[in-house]
C-alpha positions in Angstrom: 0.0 0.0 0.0 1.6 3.2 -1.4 1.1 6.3 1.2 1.6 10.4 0.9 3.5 10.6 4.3 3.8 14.1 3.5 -0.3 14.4 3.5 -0.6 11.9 6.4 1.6 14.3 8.6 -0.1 17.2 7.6 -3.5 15.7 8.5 -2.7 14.7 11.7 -0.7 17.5 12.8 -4.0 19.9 12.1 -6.3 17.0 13.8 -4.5 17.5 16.3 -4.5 21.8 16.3 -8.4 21.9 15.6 -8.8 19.3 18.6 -6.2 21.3 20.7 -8.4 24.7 19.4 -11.2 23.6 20.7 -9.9 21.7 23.9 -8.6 24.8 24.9 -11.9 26.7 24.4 -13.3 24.1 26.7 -10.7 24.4 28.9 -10.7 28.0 29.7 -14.7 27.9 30.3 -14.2 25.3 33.0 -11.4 27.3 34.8 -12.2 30.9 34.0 -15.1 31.9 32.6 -18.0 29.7 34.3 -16.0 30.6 37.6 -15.8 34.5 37.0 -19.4 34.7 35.9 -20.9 32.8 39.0 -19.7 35.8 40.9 -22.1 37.4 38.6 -25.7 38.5 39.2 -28.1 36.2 37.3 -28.9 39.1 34.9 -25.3 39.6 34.0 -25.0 35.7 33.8 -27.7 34.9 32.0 -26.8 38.0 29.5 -23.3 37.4 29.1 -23.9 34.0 28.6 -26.5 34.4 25.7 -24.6 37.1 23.9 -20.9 33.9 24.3 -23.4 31.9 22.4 -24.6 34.3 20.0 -20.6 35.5 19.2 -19.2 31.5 19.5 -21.5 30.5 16.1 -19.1 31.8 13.3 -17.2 30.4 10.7 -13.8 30.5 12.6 -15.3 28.6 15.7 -16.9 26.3 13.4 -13.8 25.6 11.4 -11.9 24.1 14.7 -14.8 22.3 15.9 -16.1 20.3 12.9 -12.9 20.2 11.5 -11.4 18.0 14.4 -13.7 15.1 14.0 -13.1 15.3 10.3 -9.5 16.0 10.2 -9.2 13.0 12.8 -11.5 10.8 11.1 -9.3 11.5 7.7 -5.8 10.6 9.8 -7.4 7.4 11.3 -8.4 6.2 7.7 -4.8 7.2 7.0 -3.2 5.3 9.9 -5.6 1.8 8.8 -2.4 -1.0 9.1 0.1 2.2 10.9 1.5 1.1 14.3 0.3 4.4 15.4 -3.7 4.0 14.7 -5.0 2.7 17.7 -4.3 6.8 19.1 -5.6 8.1 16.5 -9.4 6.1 16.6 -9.2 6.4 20.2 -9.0 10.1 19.8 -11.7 10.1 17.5 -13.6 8.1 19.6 -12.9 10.5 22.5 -13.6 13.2 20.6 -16.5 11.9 19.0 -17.9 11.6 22.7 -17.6 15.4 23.4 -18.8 16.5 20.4 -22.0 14.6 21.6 -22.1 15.9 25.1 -22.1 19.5 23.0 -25.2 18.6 20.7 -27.0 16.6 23.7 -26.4 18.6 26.6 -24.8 21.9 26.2 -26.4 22.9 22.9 -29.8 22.3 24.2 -29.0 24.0 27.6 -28.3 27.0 25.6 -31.2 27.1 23.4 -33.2 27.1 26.8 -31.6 29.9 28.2 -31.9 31.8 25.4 -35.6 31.1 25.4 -36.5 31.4 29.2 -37.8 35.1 30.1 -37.1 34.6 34.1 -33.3 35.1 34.5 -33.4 33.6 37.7 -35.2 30.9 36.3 -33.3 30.4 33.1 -29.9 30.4 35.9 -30.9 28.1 38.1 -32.1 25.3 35.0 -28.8 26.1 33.3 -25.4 26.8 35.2 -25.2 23.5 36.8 -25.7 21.4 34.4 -23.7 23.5 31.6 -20.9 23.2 33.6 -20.8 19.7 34.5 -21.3 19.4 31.0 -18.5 21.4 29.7 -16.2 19.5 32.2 -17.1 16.6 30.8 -16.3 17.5 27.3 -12.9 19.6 28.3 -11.9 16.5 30.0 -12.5 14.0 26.9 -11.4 16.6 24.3 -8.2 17.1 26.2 -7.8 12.7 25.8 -8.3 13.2 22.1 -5.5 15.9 21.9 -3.2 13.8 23.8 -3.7 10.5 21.8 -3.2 12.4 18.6 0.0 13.7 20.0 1.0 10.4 20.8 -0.3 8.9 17.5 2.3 12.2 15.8 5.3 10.9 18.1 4.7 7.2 17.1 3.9 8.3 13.1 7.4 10.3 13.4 9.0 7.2 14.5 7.3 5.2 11.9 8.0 7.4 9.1 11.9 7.6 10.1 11.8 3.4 10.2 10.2 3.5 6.9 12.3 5.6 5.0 15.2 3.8 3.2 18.9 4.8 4.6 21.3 4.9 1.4 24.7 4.1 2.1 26.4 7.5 1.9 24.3 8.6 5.1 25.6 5.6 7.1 29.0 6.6 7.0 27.7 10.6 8.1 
């Protein structure tokens, strides 16, 4: 089986960005921004939470966070028979996971805050729950950015073992 290592590396080192993109976005809310706005009145929660969801849907946000799944999906194809492929589907797999904690849980939690009138209301049935949510998903997106960077060390190693020494850079 003939294989574009060039391409390979190139996919897997921006699965691994767009996963680490949006890792870090998940990240950040878990230790900063969920934290600093619970110090918040529920107006000022509920409102600055509704206008981080109205900002967060555009193309460049979009880009990182469908593009991991795909990007990753793309290396593990790639990596089918590589010694390295078992970190790359269980990246995908991890990822895969948070992406559906997002559409299941956190999407829907902030469709119902933007639609709940009661800011008190709309507080109480969301903060919680968002934020165990978004732990959960910071957690297993941060898995999937460690096993691709695992899966890039062992495709590094691979690629070196593959490529044929000639005999004048033996002697080097």
């Amino acid at each position: 089986m003939t294989e574009n290592r060039t391409s390979t590396g190139w996919v897997l080192g921006a699965a691994t960005v767009a996963t680490g993109l949006i890792a870090g976005a998940f990240y950040v809310f878990a230790c900063a921004v969920m934290p600093g706005l619970a110090r918040s009145d529920d107006r000022v929660f509920v409102e600055v939470m509704r206008n981080i969801d109205d900002v967060i849907q555009n193309p460049v946000f979009f880009l990182s966070f469908m593009g991991a799944p795909a990007l990753t999906a793309v290396s593990a194809w790639q990596a089918r028979g590589r010694p390295y492929r078992g970190w790359v589907w269980a990246a995908l797999t991890a990822y895969a996971l948070a992406f559906l904690v997002t559409v299941a849980f956190n999407i829907p939690l902030n469709d119902e805050l933007a639609r709940t009138a009661d800011v008190g209301v709309a507080r109480e049935r969301f903060e919680s729950a968002w934020v165990g949510w978004n732990v959960v998903r910071a957690v297993l997106s941060t898995v999937a950015v460690g096993c691709l960077g695992r899966g890039l060390v062992l495709y590094g190693g691979y690629r070196r073992r593959s490529v044929q020494v000639g005999p004048s850079r033996l002697t080097s």
